[in-house]
C-alpha positions in Angstrom: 0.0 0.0 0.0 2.8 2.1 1.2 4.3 1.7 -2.7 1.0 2.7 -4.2 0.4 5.4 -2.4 4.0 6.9 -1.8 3.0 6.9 2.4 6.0 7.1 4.3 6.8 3.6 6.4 7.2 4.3 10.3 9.3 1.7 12.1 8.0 0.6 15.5 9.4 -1.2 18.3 6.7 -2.7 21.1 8.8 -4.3 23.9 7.7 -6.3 27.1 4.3 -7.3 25.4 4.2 -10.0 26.9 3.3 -8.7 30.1 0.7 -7.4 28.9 -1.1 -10.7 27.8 -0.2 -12.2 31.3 -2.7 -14.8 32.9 -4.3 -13.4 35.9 -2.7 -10.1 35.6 -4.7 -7.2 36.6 -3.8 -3.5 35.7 -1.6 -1.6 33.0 1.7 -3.1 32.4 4.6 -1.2 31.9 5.1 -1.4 28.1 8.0 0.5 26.0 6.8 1.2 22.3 10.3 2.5 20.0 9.3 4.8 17.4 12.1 5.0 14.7 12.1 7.7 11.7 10.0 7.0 8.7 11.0 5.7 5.7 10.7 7.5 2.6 8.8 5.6 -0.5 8.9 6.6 -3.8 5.3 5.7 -5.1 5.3 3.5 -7.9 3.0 0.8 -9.5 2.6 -2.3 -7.5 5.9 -4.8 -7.6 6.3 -7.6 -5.8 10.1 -7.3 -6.2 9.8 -3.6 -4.7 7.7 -4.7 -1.6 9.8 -7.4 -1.3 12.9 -4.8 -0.8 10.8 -2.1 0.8 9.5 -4.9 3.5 13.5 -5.9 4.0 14.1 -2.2 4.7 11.5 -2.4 6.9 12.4 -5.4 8.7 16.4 -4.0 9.1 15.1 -0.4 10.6 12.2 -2.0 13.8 15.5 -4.1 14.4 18.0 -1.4 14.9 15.4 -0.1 17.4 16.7 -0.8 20.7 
């Protein structure tokens, strides 16, 4: 969508989710969400072999996030 529409991609981190989906666990977990800077996308027709590459970008910049 993000090709077709030239939308920037925002990387984001959630960490310590699963505290949230605890059994039994009552209240608001702490939870730390990573918000990286967005990726800039050239719009362009619909290409698998361009999603695939902008996906991989993707993928590389919610891992940085530490």
């Amino acid at each position: 969508m993000a090709l077709v529409t030239g939308a920037p991609l925002v990387p984001v981190r959630l960490i310590d989710t699963a505290r949230a989906l605890a059994r039994g666990r009552i209240g608001f977990p702490k939870l730390r969400v990573i918000v990286g800077e967005p990726i800039k996308v050239v719009r362009a027709p619909e290409d698998p072999v361009a999603a695939t590459e902008l996906t991989e970008r993707l993928r590389v910049a919610v891992k940085s996030l530490a």
